[in-house]
N, C-alpha and C positions, 0 to 999 in steps of 0.2 A: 472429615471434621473431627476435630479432637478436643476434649475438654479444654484441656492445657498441655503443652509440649512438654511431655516425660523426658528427664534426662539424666548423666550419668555424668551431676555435678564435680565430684572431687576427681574425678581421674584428667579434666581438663585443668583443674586448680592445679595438679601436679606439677604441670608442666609438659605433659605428656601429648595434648591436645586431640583427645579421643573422640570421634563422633557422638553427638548424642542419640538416640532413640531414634528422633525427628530428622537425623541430616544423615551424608552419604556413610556407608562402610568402607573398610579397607579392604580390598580382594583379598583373597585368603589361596594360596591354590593348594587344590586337591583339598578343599575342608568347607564346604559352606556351612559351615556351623549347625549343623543337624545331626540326625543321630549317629553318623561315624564318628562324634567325637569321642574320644579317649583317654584315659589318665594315660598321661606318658612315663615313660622308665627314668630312674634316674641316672646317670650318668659323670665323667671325671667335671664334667664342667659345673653342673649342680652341686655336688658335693663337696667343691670348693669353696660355696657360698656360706660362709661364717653369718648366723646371725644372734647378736645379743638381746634377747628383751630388755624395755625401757626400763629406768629405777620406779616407777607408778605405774599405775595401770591405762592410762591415758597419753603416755610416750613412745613415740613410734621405735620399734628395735635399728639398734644400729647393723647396719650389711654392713661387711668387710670379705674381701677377696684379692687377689693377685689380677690384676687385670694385664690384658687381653681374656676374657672368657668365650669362644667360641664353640659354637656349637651346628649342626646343619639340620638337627629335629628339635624339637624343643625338651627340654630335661626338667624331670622333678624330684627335687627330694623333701620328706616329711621330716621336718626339725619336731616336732610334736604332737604327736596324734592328738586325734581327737575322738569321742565316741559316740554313740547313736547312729541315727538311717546314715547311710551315705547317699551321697550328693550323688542327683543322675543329674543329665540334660536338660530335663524338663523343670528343675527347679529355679526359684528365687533366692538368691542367696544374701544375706548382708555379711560384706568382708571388710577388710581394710587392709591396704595395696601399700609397701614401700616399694620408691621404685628408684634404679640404679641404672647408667648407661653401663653393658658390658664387656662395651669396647674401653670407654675412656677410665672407669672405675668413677665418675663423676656422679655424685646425689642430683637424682632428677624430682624428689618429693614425695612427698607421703600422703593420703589421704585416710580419714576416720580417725586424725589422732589428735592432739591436742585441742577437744572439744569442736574440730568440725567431722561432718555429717559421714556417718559411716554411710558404706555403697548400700545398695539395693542392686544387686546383678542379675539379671534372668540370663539364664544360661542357654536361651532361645535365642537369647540379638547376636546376631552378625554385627551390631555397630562395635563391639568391645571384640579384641582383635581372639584369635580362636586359641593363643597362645596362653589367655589371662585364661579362658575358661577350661581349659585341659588340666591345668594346675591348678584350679577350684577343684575339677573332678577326682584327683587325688584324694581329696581330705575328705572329713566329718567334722560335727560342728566341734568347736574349740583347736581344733589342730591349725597349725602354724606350715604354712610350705614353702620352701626357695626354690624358682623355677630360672630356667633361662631360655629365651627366645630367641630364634633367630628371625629375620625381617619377615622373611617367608609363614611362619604366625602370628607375626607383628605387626607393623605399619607399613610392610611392603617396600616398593622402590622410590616412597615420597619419603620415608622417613615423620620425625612428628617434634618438632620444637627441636630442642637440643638432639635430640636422637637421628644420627644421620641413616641414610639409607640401607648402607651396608655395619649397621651397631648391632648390635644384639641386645638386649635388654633382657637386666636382673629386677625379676618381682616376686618380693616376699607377699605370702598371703596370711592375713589373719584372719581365718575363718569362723565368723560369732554365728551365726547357726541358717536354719533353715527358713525361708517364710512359708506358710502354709498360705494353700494356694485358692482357698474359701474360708465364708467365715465358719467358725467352731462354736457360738455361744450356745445357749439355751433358745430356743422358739419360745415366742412372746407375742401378743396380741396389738399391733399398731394402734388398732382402734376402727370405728367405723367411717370415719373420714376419709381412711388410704382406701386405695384400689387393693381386690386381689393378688397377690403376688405366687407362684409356685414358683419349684424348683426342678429343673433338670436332672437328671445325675450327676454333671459334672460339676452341679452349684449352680450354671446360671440361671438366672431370675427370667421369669414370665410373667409379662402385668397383664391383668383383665383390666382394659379402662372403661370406666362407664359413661355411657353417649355423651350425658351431659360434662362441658367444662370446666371446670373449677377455678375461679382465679384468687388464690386466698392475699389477705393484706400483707401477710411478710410470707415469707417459707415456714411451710408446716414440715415438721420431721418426728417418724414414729420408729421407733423400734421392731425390727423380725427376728433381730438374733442378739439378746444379751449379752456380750464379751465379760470378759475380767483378767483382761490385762492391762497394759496401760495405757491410761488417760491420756487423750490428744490433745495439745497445747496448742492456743495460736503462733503461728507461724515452725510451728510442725514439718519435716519431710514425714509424710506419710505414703504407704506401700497398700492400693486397692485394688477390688476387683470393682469395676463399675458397667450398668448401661444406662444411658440417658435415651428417654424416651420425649417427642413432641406430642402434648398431649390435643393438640389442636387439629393436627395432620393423623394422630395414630402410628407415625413412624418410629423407627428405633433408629437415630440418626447418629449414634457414638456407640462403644461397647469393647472394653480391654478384652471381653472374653475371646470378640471374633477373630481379635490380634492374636491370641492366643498365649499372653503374657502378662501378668501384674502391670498397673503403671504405678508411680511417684512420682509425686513434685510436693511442694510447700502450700499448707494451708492458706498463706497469701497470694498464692499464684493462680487462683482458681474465682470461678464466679460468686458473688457473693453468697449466694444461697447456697451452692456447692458445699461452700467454707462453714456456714452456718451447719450444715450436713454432719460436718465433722469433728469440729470444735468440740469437747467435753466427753466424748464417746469413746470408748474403749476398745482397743482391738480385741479381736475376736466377736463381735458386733458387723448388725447387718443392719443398716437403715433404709427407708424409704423418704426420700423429700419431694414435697410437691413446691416447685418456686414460684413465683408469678416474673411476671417479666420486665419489673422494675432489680432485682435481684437476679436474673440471668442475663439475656444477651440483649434484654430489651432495651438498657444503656446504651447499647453501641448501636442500634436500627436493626438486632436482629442480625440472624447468619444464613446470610441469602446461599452461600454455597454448600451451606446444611441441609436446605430448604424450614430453616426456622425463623419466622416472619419476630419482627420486635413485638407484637401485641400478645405471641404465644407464650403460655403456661407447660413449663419443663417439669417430669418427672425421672428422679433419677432413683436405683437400689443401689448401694453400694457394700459392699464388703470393705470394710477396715481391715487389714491385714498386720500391719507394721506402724509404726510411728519413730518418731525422730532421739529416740533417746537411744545413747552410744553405750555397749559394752565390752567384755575386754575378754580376749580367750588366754591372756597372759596371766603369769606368776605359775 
């Protein structure tokens, strides 16, 4: 059961038609996306890959190459470094992807540029093929990289939209930085309404719930960890760590941490109270909300294969990580 189906919006706008989160992967062979993966070398086929930044900061670079570009490993080269942590496996990354057939030399699209939604990538999913992420693992934040893929780290022997089975695929990377993978702000007092909450080492949240049930008249939302970044708008893509607890049963019935990766989706995409959750709060912020079940699932009769009845009261923590505002590693 899952709050809302996390997904991996612009790379299907592309044109490219990439799984999301929620639906199948591409096999990948000899690479399940775990920690063998590796920045790859660059190579004559990379290096051929011309890229011009936009004239603003908000215009995807033009590729330019000689096509046929193949290749039989996947190639990368750095058009522009970038500086700070480097990118492992285990991180969140937000990029922005132009992407090129490099068979036909054909524009297949670009995603995070002209005001839509830069990526949120966790470099954990196998659904984003192992090709995109070996050429994230190259860079640092701001650096710019032209890779090239051959099927066998790409979309395999289905191919994907225009991209046939035997193409290769050119994808430049703009790399805007890092997400941090808990909240950062200052500890802050919720108040005496919320439940206990501690923390783990690795950030996740533990709630003491107490016997008695709470069912407040809208969603209460208190503060654990002050942010000061930026303000969450509605209808936001926002980048969290969450667990959602049934406070009727005592179950932990949702939890990004047990996935063991960040999710995103859009402040509209999520349960009322959820959205209330999030709206106005700053990343780097840690909240608790307690919802009643006119503002969770109690709308729809409840999430029988959650085991949460429509009469129950939801407590969720979440970590704000990210929000939807786009930046630019170009100029």
């Amino acid at each position: 059961m899952r709050l809302a189906r996390p997904v991996i919006p612009a790379l299907a706008a592309a044109g490219i038609l990439v799984a999301t989160l929620a639906g199948c992967s591409t096999p990948e062979k000899g690479d399940p996306g775990d920690a063998a993966l590796s920045c790859p070398a660059a190579g004559d086929a990379s290096k051929a890959v011309e890229v011009k930044v936009g004239d603003s900061a908000d215009a995807a670079p033009k590729v330019s190459f000689d096509a046929p570009l193949k290749t039989d490993a996947t190639q990368a080269t750095v058009i522009k470094e970038g500086k700070g942590a480097a990118i492992t496996e285990k991180d969140s990354v937000k990029v922005r992807f132009t992407f090129v057939n490099g068979t036909t030399g054909k524009a297949l699209g670009a995603t995070g540029y002209d005001g839509s939604a830069v990526e949120t990538l966790p470099m954990t999913s196998t659904q984003v093929p192992a090709g995109l992420r070996k050429a994230v693992l190259c860079a640092k934040p701001g650096a710019i990289i032209a890779a090239v893929i051959p099927p066998d780290d790409g979309f395999g022997a289905t191919g994907a939209g225009e991209l046939k089975a035997d193409d290769t695929l050119v994808a430049v990377a703009d790399v805007i930085g890092i997400i941090k993978d808990k909240a950062d702000g200052k500890s802050v007092d919720p108040g005496a309404e919320f439940p206990k909450v501690t923390l783990k080492k690795s950030g996740e949240p533990e709630v003491e719930l107490p016997k008695e049930v709470v069912e407040p008249a809208t969603t209460l939302v208190g503060q654990l960890k002050q942010g000061d970044g930026a303000t969450v708008a509605e209808g936001d893509t926002v980048t969290v760590q969450y667990k959602g607890i049934d406070w009727n049963t005592g179950k932990t019935f949702d939890a990004s941490w047990t996935r063991g990766q960040t999710a995103s989706f859009p402040t509209t995409g999520v349960i009322a109270g959820f959205s209330k959750a999030l709206v106005g709060q700053k990343v780097g912020s840690q909240v608790i909300a307690i919802i009643p079940p006119a503002e969770g699932y109690g709308a729809s009769g409840g999430q029988p294969s959650a085991g949460i009845a429509a009469t129950d009261t939801l407590i969720f923590v979440v970590d704000i990580l990210d929000t939807g505002a786009t930046a630019s590693t170009q100029g």
